[in-house]
C-alpha positions in Angstrom: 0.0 0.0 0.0 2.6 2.5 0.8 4.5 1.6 -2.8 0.9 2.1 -4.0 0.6 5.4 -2.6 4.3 6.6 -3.3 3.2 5.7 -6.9 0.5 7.7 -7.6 1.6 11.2 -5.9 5.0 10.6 -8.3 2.4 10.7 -10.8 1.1 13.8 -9.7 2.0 16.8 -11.6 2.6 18.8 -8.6 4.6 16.0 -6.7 6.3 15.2 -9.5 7.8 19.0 -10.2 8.1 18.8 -6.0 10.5 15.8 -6.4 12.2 18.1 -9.3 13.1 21.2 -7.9 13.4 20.4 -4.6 17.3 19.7 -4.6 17.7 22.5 -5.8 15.4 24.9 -3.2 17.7 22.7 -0.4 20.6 24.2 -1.9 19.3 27.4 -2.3 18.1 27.4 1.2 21.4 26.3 2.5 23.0 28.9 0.8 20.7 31.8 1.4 19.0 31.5 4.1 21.2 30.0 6.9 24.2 32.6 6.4 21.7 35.4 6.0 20.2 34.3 9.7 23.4 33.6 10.9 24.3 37.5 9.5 21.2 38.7 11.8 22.0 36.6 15.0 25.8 37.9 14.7 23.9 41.5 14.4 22.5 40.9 17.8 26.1 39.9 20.0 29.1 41.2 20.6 31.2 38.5 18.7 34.9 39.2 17.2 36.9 36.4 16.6 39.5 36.9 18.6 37.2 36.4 21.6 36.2 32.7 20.8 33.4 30.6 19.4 30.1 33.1 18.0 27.5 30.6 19.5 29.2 31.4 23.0 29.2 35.3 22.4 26.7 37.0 24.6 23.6 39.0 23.1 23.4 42.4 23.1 20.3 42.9 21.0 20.0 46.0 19.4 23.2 47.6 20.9 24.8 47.2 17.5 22.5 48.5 15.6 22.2 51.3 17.5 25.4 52.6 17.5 26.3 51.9 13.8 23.4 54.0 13.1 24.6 56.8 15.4 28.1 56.6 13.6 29.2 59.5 11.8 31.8 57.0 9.6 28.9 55.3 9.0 26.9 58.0 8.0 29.4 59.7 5.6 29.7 56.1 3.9 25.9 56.1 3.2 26.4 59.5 1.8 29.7 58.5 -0.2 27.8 55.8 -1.9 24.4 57.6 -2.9 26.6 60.3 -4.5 28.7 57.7 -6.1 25.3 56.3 -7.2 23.7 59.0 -8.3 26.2 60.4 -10.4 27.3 57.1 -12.1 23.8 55.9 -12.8 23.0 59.5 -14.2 25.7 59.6 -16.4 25.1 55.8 -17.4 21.8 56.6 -18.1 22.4 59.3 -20.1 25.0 58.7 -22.4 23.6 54.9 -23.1 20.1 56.6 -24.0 21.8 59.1 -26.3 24.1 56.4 -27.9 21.1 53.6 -28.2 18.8 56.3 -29.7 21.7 57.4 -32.3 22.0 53.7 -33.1 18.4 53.4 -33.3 17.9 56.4 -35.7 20.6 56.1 -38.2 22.0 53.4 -40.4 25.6 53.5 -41.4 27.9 50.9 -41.9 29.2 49.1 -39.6 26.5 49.5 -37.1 27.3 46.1 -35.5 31.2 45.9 -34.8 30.4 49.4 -33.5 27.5 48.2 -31.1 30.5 45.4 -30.0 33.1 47.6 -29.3 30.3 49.3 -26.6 30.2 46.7 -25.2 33.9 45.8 -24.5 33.8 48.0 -20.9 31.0 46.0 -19.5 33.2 42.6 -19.9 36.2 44.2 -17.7 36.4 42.7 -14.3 36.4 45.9 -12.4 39.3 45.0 -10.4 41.1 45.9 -14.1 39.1 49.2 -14.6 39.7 50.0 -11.1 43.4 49.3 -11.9 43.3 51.4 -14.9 41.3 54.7 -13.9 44.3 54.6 -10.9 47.0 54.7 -13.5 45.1 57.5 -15.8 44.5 59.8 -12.8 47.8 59.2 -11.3 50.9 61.8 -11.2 52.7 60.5 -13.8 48.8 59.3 -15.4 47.4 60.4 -18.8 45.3 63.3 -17.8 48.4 65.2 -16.2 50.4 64.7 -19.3 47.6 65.9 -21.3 47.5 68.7 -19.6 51.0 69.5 -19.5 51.0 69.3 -23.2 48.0 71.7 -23.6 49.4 74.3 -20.9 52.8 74.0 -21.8 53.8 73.9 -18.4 54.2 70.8 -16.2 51.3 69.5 -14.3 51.2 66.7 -11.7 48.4 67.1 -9.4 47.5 64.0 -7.6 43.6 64.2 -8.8 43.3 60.8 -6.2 44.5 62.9 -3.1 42.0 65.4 -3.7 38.5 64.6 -2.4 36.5 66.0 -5.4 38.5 64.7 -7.9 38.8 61.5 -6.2 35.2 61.3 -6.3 34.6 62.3 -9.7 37.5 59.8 -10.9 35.1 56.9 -8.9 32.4 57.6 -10.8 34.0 58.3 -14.1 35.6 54.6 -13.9 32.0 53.3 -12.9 30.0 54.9 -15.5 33.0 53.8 -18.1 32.3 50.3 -17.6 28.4 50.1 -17.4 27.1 52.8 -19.5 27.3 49.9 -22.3 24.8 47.7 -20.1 22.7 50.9 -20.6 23.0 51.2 -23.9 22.1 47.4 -24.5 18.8 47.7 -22.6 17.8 51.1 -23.8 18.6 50.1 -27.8 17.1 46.8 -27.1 13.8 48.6 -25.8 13.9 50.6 -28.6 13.9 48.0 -31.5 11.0 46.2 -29.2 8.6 49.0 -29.5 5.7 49.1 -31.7 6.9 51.0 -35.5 2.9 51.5 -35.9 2.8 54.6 -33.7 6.0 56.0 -34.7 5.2 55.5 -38.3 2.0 56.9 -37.9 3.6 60.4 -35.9 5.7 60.9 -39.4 2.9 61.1 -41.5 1.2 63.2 -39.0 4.3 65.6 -39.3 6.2 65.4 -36.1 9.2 66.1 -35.4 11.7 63.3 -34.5 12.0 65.3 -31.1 8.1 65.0 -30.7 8.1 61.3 -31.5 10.8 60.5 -28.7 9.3 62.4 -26.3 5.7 61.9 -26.6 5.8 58.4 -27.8 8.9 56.5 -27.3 10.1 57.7 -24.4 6.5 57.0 -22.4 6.5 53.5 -23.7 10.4 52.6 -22.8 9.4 53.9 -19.4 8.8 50.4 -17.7 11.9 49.2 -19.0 13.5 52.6 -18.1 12.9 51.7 -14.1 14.1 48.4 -14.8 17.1 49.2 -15.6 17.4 51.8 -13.2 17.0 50.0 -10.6 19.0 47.2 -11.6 22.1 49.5 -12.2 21.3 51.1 -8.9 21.2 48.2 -6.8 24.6 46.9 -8.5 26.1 50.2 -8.0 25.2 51.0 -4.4 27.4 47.2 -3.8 30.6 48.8 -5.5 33.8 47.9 -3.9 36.6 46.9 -6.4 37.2 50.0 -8.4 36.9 52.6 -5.1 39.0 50.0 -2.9 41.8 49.5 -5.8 41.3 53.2 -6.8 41.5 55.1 -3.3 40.8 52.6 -0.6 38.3 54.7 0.9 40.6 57.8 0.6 41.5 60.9 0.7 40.3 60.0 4.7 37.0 58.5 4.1 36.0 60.3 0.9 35.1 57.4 -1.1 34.8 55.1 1.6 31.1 53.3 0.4 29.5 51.6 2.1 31.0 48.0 0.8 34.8 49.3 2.1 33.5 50.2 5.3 32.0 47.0 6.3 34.7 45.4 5.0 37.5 47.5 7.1 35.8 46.7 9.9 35.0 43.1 9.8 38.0 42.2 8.2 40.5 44.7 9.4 39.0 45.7 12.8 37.4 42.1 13.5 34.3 44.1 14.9 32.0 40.8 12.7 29.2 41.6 14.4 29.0 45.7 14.4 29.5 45.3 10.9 26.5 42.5 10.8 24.2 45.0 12.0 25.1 47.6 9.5 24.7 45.0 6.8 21.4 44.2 8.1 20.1 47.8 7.9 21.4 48.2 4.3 19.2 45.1 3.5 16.7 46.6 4.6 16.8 50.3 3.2 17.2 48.6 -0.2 14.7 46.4 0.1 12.3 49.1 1.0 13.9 51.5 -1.7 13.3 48.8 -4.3 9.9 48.3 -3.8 8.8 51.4 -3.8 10.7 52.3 -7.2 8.8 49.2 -8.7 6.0 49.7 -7.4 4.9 51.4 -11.0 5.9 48.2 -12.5 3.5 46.1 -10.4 -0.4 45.1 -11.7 -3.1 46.8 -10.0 -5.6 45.3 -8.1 -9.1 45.6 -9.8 
């Protein structure tokens, strides 16, 4: 009887996909969702680990997350990032919508191995770009010597010891190697969008102004917040090119949010204080994300 029974829920569509996937949810699970709750109970102790085993650390509750919040290194990382953020994903966003829209308007020749070479950046590990936007804003980089031609005189400013420039060179090298993922999702909107409407402005006699405003840009604009928001959440996790770059500096200038938990769980061994800032991120961008997708959701009839 049990054979019997064993039988017919294999049979069962919904026990059969059940037997299918659920290898894989254990693995998910085990990768997710225990390290994620082990993140949260190290949140709530005082654990390092140079004072011994974390299941024997006392609890502190929400000591930790208390004063990471009232941390002013803490609070100029959050601000380091969201301009680092901001700017990038502006500039991203602006030159891949330009360039996809030029590529979308005009035919010329050798519209495809210029579409590839776009797309180079985007297949850099950022630990190279990081690397490389070191070496161009360096003393003895490209931009001083440019400049030293142009002036005539000799220039060697240290553009990474200044905290403007520093700044500025961070997002530069950002926006270098993902304003091709940009242009890929904006041009790939484009060519997905209905010609009937468009086709139908021209005879009208609008301008090709008029057309992307009032009718291509409204009906890219779900795909706009897409990638918005995946290009956000990607950049807010940056870590490589500021840490290779600056390591946080001049002082804490570019210290994001990623370098700061990282000095002090790594550096400091303060695990658990940095636990609790990683938790609160989590959240913030979990709220954050919702509400920005919110647009994207169905509405309830």
């Amino acid at each position: 009887m049990a054979n019997k029974g064993r039988t017919s829920w294999l049979r069962r569509k919904f026990g059969f996909n059940v037997l299918l996937v659920m290898p894989l949810q254990v693995i998910l699970n085990f990768v997710l969702i225990v390290p994620f709750a082990l993140a949260i109970y190290l949140s709530l102790t005082d654990w390092s680990p140079i004072t011994g085993p974390w299941y024997a650390s006392p609890i502190v509750g929400a000591q930790n997350y208390v004063s990471i919040l009232t941390t002013e290194r803490f609070q100029q990382a959050i601000v380091n990032t969201l301009l680092i953020v901001g700017g990038a994903v502006t500039l991203e966003f602006a030159v891949g919508l330009v360039l996809a829209l030029a590529f979308f308007s005009w035919d010329f020749r050798g519209k495809a191995v210029f579409a590839s070479i776009f797309l180079v950046p985007m297949m850099v590990i950022p630990a190279i770009s990081g690397f490389t936007f070191q070496t161009i804003f360096s003393t003895q980089g490209a931009i001083n010597d440019v400049l030293s031609r142009v002036s005539g005189t000799v220039v060697a400013v240290d553009w990474l010891h200044v905290p403007w420039s520093a700044l500025s060179a961070v997002i530069l090298a950002d926006a270098w190697q993902w304003t091709p993922f940009m242009f890929l999702l904006m041009y790939a909107g484009m060519t997905a969008l209905p010609s009937d409407p468009i086709r139908a402005a021209r005879v009208m006699g609008a301008s090709e102004r008029q057309i992307f405003l009032r009718i291509m840009l409204p009906m890219l604009r779900p795909i706009i917040t897409i990638a918005l928001i995946i290009r956000s959440l990607e950049a807010f996790k940056i870590f490589d090119v500021p840490f290779i770059m600056t390591q946080g500096g001049p002082g804490t200038t570019t210290e994001t949010i990623s370098i700061f938990l990282y000095k002090f769980a790594i550096q400091f061994a303060r695990v658990a204080w940095a636990s609790a800032g990683a938790i609160v991120i989590f959240i913030a961008i979990v709220i954050v994300t919702l509400w920005a997708s919110k647009p994207l959701l169905p509405k309830a009839e």
